[in-house]
DRENRO-692257 format. One line per field, with one value per residue (C-alpha): z, y, x; chain. Coordinates in nm, 2 decimals, decimal comma, padded with zeros to 4 digits. Example, Ala and Ser with C-alpha at 12.3 -4.5 7.8 and 13.67 -1.06 7.14 Angstrom:
BEGIN
w: c(00,78/00,71)
v: c(-00,45/-00,11)
u: c(01,23/01,37)
chain: c(A/A)
% end
This chain:
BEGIN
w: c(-09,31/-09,22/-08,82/-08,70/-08,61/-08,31/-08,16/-08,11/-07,81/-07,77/-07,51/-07,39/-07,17/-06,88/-06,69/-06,33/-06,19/-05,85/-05,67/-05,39/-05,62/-05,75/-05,58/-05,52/-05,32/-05,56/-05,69/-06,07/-05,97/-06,14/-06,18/-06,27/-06,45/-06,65/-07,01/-07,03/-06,83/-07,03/-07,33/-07,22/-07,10/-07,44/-07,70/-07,48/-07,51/-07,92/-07,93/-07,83/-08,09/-07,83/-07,90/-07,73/-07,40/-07,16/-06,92/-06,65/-06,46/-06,16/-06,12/-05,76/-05,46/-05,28/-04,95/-04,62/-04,28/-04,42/-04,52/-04,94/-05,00/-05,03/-05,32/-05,46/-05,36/-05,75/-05,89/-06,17/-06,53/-06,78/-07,02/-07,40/-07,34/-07,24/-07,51/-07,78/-07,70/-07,74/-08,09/-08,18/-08,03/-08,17/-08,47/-08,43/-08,06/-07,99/-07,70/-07,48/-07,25/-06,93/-06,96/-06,74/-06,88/-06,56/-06,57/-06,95/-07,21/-07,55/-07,80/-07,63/-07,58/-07,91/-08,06/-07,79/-07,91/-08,27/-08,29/-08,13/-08,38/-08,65/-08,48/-08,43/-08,78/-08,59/-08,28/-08,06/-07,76/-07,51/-07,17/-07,05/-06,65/-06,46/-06,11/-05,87/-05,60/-05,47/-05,32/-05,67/-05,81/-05,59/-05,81/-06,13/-06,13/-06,10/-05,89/-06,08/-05,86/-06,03/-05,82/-05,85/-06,14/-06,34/-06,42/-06,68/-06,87/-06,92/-07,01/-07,30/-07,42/-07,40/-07,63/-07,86/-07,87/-07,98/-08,21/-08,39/-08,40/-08,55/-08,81/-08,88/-09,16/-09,48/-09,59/-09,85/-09,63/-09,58/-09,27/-09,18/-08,86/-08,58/-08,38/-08,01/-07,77/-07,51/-07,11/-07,03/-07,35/-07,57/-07,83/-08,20/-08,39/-08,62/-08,56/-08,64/-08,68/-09,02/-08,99/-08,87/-08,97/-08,75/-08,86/-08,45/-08,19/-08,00/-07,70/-07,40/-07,10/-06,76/-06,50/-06,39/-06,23/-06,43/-06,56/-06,65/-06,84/-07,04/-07,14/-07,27/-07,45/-07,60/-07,68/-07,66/-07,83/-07,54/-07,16/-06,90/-06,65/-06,33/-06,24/-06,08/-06,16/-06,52/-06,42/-06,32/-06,59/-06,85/-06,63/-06,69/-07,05/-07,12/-06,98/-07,14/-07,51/-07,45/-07,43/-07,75/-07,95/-07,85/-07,98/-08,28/-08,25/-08,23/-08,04/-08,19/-08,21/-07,84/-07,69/-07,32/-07,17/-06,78/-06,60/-06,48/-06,30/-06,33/-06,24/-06,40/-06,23/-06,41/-06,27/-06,13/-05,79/-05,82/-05,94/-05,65/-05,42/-05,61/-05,64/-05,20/-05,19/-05,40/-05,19/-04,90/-05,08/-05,19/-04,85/-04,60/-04,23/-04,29/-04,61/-04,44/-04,20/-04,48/-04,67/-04,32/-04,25/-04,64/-04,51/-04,14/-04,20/-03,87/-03,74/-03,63/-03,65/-03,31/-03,41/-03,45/-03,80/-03,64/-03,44/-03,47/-03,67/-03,48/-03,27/-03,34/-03,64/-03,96/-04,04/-04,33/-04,47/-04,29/-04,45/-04,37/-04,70/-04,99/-05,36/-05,38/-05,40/-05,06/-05,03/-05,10/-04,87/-04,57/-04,27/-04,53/-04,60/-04,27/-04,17/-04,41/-04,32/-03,97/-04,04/-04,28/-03,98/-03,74/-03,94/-03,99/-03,75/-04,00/-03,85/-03,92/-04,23/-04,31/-04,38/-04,61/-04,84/-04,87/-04,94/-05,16/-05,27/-05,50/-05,87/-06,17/-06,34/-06,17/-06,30/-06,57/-06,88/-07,03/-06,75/-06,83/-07,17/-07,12/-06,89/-07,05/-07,35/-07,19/-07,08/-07,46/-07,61/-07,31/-07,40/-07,02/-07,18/-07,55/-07,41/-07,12/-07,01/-06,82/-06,49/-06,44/-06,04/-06,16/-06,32/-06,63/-06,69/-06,53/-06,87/-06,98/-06,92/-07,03/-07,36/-07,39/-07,20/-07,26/-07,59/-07,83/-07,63/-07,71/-08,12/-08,14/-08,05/-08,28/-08,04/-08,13/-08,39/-08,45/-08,67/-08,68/-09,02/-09,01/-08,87/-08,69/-08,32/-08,47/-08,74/-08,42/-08,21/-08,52/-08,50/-08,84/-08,93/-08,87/-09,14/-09,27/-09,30/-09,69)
v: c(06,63/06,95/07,00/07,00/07,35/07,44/07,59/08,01/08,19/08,53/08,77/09,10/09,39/09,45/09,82/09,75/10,06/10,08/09,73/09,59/09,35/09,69/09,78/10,13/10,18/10,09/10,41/10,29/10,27/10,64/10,77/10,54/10,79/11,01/10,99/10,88/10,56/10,46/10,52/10,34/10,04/09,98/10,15/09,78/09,58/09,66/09,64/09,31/09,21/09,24/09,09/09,39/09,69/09,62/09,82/09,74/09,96/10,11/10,30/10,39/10,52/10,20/10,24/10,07/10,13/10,42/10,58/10,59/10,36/10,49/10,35/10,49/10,84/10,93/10,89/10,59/10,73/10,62/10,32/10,43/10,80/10,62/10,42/10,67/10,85/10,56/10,49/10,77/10,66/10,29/10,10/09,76/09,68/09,59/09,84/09,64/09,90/09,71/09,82/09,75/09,57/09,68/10,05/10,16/10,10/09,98/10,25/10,49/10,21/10,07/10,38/10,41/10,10/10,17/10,48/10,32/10,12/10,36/10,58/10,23/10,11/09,82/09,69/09,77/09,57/09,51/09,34/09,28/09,29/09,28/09,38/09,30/09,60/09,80/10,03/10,12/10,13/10,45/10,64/10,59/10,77/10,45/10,26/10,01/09,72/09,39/09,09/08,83/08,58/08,85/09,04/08,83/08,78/09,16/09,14/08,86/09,08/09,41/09,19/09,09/09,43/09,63/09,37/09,49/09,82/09,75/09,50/09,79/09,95/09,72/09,64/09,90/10,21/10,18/10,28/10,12/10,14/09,94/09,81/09,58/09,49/09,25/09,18/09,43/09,72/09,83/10,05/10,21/10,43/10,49/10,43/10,68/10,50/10,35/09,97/09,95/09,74/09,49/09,44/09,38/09,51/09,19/09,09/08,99/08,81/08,82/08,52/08,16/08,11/07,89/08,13/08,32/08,06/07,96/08,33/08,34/08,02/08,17/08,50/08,55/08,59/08,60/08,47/08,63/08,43/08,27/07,96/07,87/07,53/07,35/07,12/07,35/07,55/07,25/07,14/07,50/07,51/07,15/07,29/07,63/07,44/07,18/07,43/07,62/07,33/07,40/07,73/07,64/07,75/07,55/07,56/07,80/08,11/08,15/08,24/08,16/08,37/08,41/08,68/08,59/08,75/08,73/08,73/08,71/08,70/08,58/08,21/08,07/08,08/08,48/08,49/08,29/08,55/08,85/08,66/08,69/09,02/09,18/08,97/09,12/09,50/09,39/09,29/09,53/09,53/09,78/09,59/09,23/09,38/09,55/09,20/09,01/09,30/09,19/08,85/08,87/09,18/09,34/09,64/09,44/09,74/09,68/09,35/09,32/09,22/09,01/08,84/08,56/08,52/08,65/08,39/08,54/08,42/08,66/08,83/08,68/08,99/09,27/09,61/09,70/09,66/09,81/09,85/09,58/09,15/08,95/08,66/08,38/08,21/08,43/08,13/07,86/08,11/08,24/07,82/07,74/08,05/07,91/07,58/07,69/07,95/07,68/07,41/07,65/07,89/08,20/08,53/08,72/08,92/08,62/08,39/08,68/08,65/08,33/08,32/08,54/08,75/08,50/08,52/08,29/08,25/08,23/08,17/08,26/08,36/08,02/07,85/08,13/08,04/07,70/07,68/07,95/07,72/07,39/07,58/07,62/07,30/07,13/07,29/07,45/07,77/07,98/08,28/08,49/08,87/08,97/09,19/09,33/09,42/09,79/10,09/10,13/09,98/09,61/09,47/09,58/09,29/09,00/09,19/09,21/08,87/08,61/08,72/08,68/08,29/08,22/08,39/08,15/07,83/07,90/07,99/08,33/08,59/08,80/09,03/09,13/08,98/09,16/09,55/09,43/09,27/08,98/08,89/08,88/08,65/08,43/08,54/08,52/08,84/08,86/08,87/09,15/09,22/09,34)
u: c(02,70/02,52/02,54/02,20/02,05/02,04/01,68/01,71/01,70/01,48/01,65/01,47/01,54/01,38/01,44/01,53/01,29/01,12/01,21/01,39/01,63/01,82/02,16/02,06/02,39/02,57/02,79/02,71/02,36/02,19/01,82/01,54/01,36/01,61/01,56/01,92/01,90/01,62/01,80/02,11/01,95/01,77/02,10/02,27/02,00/01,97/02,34/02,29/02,06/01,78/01,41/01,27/01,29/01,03/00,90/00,68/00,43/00,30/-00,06/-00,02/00,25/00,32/00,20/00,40/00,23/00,10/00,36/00,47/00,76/01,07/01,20/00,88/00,93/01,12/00,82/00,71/00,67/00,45/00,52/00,40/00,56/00,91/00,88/00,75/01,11/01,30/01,15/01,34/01,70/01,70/01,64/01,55/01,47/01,08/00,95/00,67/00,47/00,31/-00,04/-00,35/-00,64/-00,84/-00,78/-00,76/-01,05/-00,96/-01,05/-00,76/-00,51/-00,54/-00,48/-00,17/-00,05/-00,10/00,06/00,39/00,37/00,41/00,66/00,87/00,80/00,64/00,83/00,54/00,39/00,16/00,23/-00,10/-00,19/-00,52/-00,56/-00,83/-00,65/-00,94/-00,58/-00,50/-00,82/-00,89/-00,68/-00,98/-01,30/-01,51/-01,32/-01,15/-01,21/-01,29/-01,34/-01,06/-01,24/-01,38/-01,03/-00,93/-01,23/-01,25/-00,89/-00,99/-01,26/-01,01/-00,77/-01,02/-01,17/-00,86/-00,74/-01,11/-01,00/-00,68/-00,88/-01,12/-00,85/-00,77/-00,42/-00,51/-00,60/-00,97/-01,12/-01,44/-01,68/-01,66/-01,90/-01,84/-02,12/-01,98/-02,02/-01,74/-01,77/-02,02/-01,83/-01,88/-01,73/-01,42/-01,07/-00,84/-00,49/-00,46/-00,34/00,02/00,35/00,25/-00,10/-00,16/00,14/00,28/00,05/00,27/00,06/00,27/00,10/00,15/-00,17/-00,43/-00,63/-00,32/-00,19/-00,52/-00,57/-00,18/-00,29/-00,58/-00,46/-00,06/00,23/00,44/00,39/00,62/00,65/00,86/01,02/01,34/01,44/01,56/01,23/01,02/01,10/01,01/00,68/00,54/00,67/00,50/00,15/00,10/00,19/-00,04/-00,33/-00,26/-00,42/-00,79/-00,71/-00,64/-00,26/00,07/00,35/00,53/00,24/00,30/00,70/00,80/01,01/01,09/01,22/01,56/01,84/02,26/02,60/02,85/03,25/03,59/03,52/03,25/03,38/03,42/03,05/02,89/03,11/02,99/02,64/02,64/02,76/02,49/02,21/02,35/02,32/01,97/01,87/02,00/01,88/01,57/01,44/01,45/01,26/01,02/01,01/00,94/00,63/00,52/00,46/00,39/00,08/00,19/00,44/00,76/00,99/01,09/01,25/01,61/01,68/01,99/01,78/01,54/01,22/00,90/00,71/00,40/00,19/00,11/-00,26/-00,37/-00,58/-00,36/-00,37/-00,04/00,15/-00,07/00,00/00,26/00,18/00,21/00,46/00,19/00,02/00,13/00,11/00,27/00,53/00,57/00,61/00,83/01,10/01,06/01,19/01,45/01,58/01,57/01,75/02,05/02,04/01,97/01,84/01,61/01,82/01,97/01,64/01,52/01,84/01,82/01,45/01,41/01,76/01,85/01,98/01,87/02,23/02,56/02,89/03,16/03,02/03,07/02,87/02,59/02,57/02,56/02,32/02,07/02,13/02,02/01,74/01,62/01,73/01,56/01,25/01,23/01,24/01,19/01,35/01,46/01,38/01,68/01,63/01,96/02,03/02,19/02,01/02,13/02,44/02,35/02,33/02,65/02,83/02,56/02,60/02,95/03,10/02,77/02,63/02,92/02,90/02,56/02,64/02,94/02,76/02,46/02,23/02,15/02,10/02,43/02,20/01,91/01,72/01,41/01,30/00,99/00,93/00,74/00,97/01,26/01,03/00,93/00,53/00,32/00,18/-00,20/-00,39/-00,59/-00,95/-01,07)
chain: c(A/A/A/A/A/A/A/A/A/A/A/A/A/A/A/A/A/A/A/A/A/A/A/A/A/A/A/A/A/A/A/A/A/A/A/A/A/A/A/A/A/A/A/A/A/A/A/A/A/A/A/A/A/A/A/A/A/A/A/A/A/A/A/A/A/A/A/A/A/A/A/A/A/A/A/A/A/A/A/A/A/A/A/A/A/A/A/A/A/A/A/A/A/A/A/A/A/A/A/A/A/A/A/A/A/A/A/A/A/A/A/A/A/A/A/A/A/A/A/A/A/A/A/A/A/A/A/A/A/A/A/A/A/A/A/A/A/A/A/A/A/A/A/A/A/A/A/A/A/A/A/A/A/A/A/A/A/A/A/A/A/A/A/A/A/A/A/A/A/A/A/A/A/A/A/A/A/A/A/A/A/A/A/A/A/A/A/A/A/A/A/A/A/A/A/A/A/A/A/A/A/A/A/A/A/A/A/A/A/A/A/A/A/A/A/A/A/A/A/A/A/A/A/A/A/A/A/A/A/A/A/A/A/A/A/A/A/A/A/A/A/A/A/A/A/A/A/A/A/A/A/A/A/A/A/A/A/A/A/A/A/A/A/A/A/A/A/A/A/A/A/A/A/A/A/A/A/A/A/A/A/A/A/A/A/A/A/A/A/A/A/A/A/A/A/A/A/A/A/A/A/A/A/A/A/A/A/A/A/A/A/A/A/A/A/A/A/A/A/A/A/A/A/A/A/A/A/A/A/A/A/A/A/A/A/A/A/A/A/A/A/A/A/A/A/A/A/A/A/A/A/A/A/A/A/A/A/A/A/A/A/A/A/A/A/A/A/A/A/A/A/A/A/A/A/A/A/A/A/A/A/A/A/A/A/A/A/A/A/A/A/A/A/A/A/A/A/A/A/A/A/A/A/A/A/A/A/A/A/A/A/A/A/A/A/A/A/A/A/A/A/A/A/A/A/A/A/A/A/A/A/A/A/A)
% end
């Protein structure tokens, strides 16, 4: 008897650039906007026979009390131009761009996207965010502020606007006008990117609110998203599928794929040790003080971060932290640290690791694969986008110790079968317009 097949995992890439969860004192750690990190990062990744690269984006300075954060100060390069360059470096590996539906207009961006396309001989995609930030809306000549519940109905029509523009060429090289009158754009013209490998670049959709997932439902082909439990992980998976049938689409037209972290040691034991240690690195006494001002709204640089948590309650719509996403609900959080401090004594430092320095994956490389494996087969999970904790040789070791796991057991490619991004992630070509 045939052994039944067992269901494939998608891995992808993503570069660990301006955030608090990389070990920037690390002595491995190097630039996070050298050319060559970049390229090292994704030459692993496609080594590892990789979905895709992604990178993510950042349209403003972050500000902290007023003053630019430092681990902004390096600077945060632009998406399609990083990824342009490393169409020339690798074969096979998609390259997803983080672009904002809110600050861009879809003539230029499909044209962006189109053009990567070509130069990749079709491994390009979109990761598509919306942003209701006045902050970082300053930075665009009209403003770029959309209130909360209109952001992602411009980003459906964007979508559906620059998936006209790529239909406007026939399979056989004919361009044609275009023509779009909608509440958010009124366009016409002609394209001038001929129809690309793809037909339409892969459309990645990063949320896990409801309206994030309904417009991932309706219009992507990947959902980035976040959960940290096996259930939690199959709750969310169950919900966004159900919603693809008013669509018209089935299960398998939309890919789930959270952002995890790792680490890996000899034994499990030795990873949960090197697992505390790089919490501790991640969370040193100025940024538990930073991540408890993210919460709390207020100046509490005069607390000791070995002390205990502040008595005083947060401001809910404090201006202090601007540019980057506030911990939730700040009183709930700010309650539930409380009672997690007092029930085991944790200071100030010491609540913040465990709150929120902690990694997806722990253990040897067989407990890794087994459990990214369950993950899939338990239908909690189609994928995972791995956010290493160094910059750019964090991946190293997933590629080298956990991959050849995950190839052995049948759970992953151990070549690549087709040259395109959609062919690795399963995805039908979209059809073309005569």
């Amino acid at each position: 008897m045939t052994a039944p097949t067992r269901k494939q995992m998608h891995l992808a890439a993503h570069f660990p650039g301006v955030n608090n969860t990389t070990v920037w004192t690390d002595p491995r750690s190097k630039s996070q906007i050298d050319f060559s990190s970049f390229e090292h990062l994704a030459r692993t990744a496609e080594r590892g026979r990789f979905d895709f690269f992604f990178l993510a984006e950042g349209l403003r300075l972050r500000e902290h009390n007023g003053r630019i954060h430092d681990l902004d100060v390096v600077g945060r390069p632009e998406s399609l131009t990083v990824l342009s360059a490393l169409a020339a470096v690798t074969d096979r590996l998609g390259l997803a761009a983080t672009v904002n539906a809110t600050f861009n207009e879809p003539y230029e961006l499909a044209r962006r996207l189109a053009t990567l396309d070509h130069l990749s001989d079709g491994r390009a995609a979109w990761n598509v965010v919306t942003s209701s930030d006045a902050f970082t809306g300053e930075n665009f000549r009209r403003g770029g502020y959309l209130d909360r519940a209109d952001r992602y109905t411009r980003a459906a029509e964007f979508v559906a606007t620059a998936r006209e523009l790529w239909d406007t060429w026939t399979p056989d090289g004919t361009p044609r006008p275009f023509r779009h009158q909608g509440q958010h754009f009124t366009i016409e013209g002609e394209f001038t990117v001929p129809r690309s490998p793809q037909g339409h670049p892969v459309v990645i959709q990063a949320g896990d609110s409801p309206e994030g997932r309904e417009f991932a439902a309706s219009a992507a082909d990947v959902i980035f998203t976040r959960h940290g439990t096996l259930e939690a992980g199959r709750t969310f998976y169950a919900d966004v599928k159900a919603r693809l049938a008013k669509y018209g689409r089935q299960p398998d037209d939309l890919k789930i794929m959270p952002g995890v972290t790792f680490v890996l040691g000899d034994s499990d034991a030795e990873a949960q040790e090197r697992a505390a240690e790089i919490r501790r690195q991640q969370i040193s006494p100025q940024n538990a003080i930073l991540a408890l001002e993210q919460v709390w709204g207020r100046d509490l640089s005069s607390y000791d971060p070995d002390g205990p948590l502040p008595e005083i309650d947060p401001e809910p719509d404090s201006g202090l932290v601007q540019g980057r996403v506030r911990i939730g609900d700040p009183l709930a959080v700010a309650a539930r640290w409380r009672a997690l401090s007092e029930a085991k004594g944790l200071s100030i430092r010491q609540t913040v690791i465990e709150t929120t320095g902690r990694q997806s994956f722990i253990g040897s490389p067989e407990t890794v694969a087994s459990e990214l494996i369950e993950f899939v087969s338990t239908d909690a999970a189609d994928g995972f986008i791995l956010v290493p904790h160094l910059t750019p040789g964090g991946l190293d070791d997933f590629v080298d110790r956990v991959v050849p796991l995950l190839q052995e057991r049948g759970a992953f490619r151990s070549e690549y079968t087709g040259s395109t991004l959609r062919s690795h992630l399963g995805l039908a070509d979209p059809v073309g317009k005569d």
